[in-house]
Biopython code that builds the backbone (N, CA, C, O; Angstrom):
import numpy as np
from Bio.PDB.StructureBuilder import StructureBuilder

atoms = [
    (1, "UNK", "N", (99.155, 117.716, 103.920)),
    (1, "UNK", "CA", (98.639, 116.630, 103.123)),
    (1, "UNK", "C", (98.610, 115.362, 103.979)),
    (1, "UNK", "O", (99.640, 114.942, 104.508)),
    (2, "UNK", "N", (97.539, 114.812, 104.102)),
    (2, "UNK", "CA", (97.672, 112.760, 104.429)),
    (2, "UNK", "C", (98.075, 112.151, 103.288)),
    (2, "UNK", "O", (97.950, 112.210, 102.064)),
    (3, "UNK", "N", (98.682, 111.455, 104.279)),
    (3, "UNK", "CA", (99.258, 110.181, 103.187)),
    (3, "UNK", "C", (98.795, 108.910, 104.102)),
    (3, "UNK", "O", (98.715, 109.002, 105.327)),
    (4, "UNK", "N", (98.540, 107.879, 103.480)),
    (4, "UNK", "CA", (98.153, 106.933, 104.180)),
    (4, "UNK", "C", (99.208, 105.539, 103.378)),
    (4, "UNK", "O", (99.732, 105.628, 102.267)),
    (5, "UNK", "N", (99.274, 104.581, 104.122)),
    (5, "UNK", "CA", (100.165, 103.567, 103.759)),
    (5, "UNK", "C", (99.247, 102.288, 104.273)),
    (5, "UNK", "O", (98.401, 102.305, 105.167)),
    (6, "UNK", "N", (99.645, 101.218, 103.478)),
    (6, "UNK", "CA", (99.278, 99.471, 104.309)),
    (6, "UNK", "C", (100.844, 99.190, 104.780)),
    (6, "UNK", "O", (101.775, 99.018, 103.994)),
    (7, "UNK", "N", (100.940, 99.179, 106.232)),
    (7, "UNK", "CA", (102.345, 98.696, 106.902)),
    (7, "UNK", "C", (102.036, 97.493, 107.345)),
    (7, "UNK", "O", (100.909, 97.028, 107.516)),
    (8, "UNK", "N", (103.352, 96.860, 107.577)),
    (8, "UNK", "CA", (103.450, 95.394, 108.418)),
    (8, "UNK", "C", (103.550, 95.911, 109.982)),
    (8, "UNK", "O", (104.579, 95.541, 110.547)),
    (9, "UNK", "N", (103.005, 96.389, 110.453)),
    (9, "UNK", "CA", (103.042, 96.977, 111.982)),
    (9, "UNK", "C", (101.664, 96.562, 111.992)),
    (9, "UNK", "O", (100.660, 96.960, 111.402)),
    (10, "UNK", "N", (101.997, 95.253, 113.195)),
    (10, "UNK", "CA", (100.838, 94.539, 113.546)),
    (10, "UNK", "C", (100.850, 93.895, 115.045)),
    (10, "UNK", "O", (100.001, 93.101, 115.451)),
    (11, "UNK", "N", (101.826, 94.318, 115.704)),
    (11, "UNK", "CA", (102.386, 94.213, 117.313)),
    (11, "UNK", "C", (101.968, 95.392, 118.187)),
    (11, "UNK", "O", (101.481, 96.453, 117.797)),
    (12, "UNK", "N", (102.168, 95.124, 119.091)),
    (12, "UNK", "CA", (102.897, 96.279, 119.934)),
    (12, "UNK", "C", (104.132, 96.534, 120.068)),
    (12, "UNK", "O", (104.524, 97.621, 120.493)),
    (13, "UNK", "N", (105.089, 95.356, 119.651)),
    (13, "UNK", "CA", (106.206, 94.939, 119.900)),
    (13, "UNK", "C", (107.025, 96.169, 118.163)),
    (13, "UNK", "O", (108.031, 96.869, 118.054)),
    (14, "UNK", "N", (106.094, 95.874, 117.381)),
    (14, "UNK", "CA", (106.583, 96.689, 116.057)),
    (14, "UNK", "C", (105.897, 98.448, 116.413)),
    (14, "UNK", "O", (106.588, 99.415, 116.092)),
    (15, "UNK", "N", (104.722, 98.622, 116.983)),
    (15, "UNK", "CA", (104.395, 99.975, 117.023)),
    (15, "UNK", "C", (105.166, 100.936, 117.804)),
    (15, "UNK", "O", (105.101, 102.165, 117.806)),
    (16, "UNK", "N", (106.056, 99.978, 118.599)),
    (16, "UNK", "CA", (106.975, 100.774, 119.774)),
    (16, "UNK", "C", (108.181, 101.451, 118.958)),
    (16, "UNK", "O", (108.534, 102.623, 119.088)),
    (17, "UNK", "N", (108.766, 100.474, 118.069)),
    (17, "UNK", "CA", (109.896, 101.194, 117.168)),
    (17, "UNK", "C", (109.165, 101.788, 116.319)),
    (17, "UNK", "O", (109.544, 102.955, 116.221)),
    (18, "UNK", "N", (108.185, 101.531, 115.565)),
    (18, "UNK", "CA", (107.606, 102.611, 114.339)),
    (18, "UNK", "C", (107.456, 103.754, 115.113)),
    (18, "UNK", "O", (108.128, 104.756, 114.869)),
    (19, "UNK", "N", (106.694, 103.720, 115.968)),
    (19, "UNK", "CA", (106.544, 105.026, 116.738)),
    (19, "UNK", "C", (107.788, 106.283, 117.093)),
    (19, "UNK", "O", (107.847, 107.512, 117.106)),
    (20, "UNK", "N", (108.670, 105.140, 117.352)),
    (20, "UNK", "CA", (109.866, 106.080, 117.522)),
    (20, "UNK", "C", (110.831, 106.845, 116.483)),
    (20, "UNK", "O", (111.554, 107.841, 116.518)),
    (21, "UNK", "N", (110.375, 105.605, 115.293)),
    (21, "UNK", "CA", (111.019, 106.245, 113.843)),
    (21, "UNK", "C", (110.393, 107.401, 113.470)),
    (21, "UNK", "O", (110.892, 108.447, 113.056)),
    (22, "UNK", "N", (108.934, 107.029, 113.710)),
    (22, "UNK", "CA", (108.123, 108.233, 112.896)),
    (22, "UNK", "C", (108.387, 109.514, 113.954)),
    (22, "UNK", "O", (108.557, 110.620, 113.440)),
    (23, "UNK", "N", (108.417, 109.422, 115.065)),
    (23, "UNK", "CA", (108.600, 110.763, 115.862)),
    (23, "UNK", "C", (110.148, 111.458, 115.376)),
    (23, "UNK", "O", (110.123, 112.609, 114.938)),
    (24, "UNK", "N", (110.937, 111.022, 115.432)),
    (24, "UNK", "CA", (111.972, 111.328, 114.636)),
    (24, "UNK", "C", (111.777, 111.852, 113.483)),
    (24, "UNK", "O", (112.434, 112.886, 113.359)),
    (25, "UNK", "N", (111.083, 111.556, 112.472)),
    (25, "UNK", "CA", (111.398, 111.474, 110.868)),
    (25, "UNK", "C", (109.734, 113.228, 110.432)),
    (25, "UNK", "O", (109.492, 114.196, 109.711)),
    (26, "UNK", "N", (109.400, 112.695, 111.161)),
    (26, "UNK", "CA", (107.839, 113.794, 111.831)),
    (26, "UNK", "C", (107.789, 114.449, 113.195)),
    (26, "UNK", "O", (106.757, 114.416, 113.866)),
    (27, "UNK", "N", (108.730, 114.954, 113.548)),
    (27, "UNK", "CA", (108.594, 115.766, 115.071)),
    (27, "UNK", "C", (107.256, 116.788, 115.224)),
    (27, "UNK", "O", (106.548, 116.856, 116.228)),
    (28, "UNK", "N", (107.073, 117.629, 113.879)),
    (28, "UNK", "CA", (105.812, 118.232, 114.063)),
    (28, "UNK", "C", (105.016, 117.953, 113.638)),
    (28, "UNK", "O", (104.132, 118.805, 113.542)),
    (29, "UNK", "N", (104.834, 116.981, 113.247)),
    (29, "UNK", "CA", (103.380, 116.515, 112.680)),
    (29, "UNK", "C", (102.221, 115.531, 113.488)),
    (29, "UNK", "O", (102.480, 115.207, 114.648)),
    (30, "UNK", "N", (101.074, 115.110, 112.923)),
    (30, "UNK", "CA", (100.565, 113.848, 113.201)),
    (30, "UNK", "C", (100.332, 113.106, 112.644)),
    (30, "UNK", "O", (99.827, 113.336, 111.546)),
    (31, "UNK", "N", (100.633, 111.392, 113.201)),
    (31, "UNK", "CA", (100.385, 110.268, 112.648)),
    (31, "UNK", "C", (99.753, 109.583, 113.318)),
    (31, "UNK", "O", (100.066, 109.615, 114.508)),
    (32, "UNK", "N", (98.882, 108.884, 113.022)),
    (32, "UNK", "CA", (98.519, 106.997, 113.541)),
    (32, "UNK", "C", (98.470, 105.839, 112.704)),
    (32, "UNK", "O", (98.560, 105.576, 111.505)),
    (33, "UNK", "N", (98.298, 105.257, 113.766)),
    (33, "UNK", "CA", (98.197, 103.743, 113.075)),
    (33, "UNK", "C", (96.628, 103.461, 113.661)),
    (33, "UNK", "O", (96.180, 103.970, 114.689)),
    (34, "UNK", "N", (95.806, 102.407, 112.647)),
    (34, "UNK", "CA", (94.569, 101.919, 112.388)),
    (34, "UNK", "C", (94.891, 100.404, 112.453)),
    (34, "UNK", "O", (94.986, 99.740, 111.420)),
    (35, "UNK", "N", (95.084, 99.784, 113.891)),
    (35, "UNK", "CA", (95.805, 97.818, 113.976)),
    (35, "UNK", "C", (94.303, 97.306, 113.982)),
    (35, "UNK", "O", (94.224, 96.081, 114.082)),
    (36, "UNK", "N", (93.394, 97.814, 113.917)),
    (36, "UNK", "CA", (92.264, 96.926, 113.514)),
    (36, "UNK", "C", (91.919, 96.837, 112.305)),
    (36, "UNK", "O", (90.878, 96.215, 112.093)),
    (37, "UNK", "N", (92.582, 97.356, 111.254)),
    (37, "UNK", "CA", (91.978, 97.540, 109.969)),
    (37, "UNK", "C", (93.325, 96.125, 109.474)),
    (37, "UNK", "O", (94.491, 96.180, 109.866)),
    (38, "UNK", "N", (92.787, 95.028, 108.604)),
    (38, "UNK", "CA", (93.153, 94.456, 107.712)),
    (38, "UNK", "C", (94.752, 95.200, 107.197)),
    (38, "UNK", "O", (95.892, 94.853, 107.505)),
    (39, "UNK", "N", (94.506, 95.791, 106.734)),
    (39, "UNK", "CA", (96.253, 96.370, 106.155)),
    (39, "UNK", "C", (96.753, 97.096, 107.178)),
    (39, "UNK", "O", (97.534, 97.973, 106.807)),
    (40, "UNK", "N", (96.535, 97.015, 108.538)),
    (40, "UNK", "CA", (97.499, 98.107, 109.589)),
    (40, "UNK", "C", (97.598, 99.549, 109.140)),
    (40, "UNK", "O", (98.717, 100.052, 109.034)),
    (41, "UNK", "N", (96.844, 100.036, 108.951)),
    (41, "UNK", "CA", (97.199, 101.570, 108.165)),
    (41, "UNK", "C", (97.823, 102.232, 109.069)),
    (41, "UNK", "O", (97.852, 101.878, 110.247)),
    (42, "UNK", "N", (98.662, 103.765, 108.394)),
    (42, "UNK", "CA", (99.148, 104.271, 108.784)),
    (42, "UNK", "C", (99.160, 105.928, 108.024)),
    (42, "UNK", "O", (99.409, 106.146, 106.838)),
    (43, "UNK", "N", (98.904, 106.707, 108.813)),
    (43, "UNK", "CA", (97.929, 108.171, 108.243)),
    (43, "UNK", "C", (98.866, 109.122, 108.357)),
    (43, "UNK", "O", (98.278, 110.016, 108.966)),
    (44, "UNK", "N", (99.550, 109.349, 108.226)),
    (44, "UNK", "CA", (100.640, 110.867, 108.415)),
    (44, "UNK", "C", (100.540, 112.019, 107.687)),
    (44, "UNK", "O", (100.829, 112.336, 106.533)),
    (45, "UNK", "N", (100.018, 112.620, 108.722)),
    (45, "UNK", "CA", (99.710, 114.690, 108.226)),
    (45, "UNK", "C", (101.010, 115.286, 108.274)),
    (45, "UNK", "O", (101.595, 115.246, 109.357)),
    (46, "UNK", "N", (101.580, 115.843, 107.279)),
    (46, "UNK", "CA", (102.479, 116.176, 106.960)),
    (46, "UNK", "C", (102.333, 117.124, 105.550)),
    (46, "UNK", "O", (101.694, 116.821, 104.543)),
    (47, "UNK", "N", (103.271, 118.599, 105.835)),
    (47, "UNK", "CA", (103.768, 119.275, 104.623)),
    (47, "UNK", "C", (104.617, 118.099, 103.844)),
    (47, "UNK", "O", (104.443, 117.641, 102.714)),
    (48, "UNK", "N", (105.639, 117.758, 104.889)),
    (48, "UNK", "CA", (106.665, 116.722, 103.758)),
    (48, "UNK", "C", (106.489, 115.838, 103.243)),
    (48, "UNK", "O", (105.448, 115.225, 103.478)),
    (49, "UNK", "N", (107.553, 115.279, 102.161)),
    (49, "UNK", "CA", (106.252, 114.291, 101.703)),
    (49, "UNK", "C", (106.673, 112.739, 102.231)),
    (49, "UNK", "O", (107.460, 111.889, 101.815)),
    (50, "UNK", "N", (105.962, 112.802, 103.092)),
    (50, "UNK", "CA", (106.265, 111.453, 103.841)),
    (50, "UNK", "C", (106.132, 110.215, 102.890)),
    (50, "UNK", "O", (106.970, 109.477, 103.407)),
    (51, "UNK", "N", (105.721, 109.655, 102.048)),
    (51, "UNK", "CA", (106.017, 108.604, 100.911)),
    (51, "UNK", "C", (107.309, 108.787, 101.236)),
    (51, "UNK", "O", (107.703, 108.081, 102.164)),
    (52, "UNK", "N", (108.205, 109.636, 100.674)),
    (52, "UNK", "CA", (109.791, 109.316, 100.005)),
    (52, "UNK", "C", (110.563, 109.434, 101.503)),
    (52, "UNK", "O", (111.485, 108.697, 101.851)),
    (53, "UNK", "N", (110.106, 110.290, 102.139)),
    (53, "UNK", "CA", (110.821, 109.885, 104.144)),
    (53, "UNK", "C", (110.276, 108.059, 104.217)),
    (53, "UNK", "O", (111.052, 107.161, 103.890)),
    (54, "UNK", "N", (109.457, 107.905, 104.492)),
    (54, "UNK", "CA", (109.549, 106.496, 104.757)),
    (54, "UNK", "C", (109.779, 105.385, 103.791)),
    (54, "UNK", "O", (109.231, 104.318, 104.069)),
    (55, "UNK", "N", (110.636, 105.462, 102.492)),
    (55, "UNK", "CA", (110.500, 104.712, 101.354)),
    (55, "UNK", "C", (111.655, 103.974, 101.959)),
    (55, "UNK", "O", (111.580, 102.775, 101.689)),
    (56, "UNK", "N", (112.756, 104.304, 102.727)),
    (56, "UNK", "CA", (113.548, 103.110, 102.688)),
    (56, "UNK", "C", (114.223, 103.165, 104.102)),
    (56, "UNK", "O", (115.408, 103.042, 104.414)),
    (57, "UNK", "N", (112.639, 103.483, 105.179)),
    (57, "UNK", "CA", (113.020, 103.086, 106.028)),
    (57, "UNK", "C", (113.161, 101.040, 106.429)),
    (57, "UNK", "O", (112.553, 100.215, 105.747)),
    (58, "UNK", "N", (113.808, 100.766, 107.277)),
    (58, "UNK", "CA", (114.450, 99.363, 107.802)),
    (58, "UNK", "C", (113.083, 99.199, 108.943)),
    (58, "UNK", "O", (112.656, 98.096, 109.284)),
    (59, "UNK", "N", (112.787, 99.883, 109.201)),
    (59, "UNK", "CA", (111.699, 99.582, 111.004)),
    (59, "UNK", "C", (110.762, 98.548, 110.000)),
    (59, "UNK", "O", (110.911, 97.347, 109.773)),
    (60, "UNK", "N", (110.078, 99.194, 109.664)),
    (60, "UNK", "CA", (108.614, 98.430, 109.244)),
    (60, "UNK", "C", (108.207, 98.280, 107.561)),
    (60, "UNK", "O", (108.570, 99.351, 107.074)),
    (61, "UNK", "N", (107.773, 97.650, 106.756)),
    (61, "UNK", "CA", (107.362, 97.854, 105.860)),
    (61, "UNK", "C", (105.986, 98.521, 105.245)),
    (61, "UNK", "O", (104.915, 98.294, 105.808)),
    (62, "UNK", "N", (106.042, 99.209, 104.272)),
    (62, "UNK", "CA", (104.889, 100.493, 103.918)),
    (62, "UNK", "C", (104.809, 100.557, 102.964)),
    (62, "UNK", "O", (105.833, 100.324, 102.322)),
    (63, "UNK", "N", (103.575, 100.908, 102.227)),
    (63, "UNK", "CA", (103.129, 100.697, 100.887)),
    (63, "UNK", "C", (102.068, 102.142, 101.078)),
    (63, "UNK", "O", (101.311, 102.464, 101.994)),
    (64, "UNK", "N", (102.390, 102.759, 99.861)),
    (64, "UNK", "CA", (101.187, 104.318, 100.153)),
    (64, "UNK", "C", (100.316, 103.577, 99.518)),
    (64, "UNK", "O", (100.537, 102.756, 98.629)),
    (65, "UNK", "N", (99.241, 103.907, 100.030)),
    (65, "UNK", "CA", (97.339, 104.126, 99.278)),
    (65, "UNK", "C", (97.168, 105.494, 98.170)),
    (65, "UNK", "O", (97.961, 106.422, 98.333)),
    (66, "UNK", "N", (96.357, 105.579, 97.297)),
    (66, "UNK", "CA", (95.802, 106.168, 96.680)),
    (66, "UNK", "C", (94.244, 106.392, 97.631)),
    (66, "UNK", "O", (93.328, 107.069, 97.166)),
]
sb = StructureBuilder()
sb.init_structure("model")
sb.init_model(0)
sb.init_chain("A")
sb.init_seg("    ")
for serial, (resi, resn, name, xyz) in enumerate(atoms, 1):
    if name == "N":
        sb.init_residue(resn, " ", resi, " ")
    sb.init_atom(name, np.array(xyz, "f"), 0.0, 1.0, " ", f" {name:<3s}", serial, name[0])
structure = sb.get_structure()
C-alpha cells in the first residue's frame, strides 16, 4: 500500500535524519520525498502501516493524505 503524508522536511539538513529514521522504521521498503511540492510530501510503499509507525515519530512532522 502507499501512503502519502504533508511533512515539515524542507532542508537537506531535515532529509538527512528523516532519511535515516525512515530506513530504520522501513528497511524493506520504498520511500521518497517530493521538496518541490508545496507540502514536502512523503510516499512510503509499505505492507505496514506506516501512518501509525510514523505517528509519533520526534524527527519530522507528518500528516497522511487521503
Amino acid at each position: 500500500m502507499i501512503y502519502v503524508f504533508k511533512t515539515s522536511v524542507d532542508s537537506p539538513l531535515k532529509l538527512q535524519a528523516a532519511s535515516e529514521l525512515l530506513d530504520q522504521l522501513f528497511p524493506n521498503c520504498k520511500w521518497n520525498f517530493d521538496l518541490e511540492d508545496c507540502d514536502n510530501i512523503l510516499r512510503v510503499d509499505s505492507r505496514l502501516n506506516a501512518a501509525a509507525m510514523l505517528e509519533n515519530n520526534t524527527v519530522f512532522e507528518c500528516i497522511e493524505l487521503e
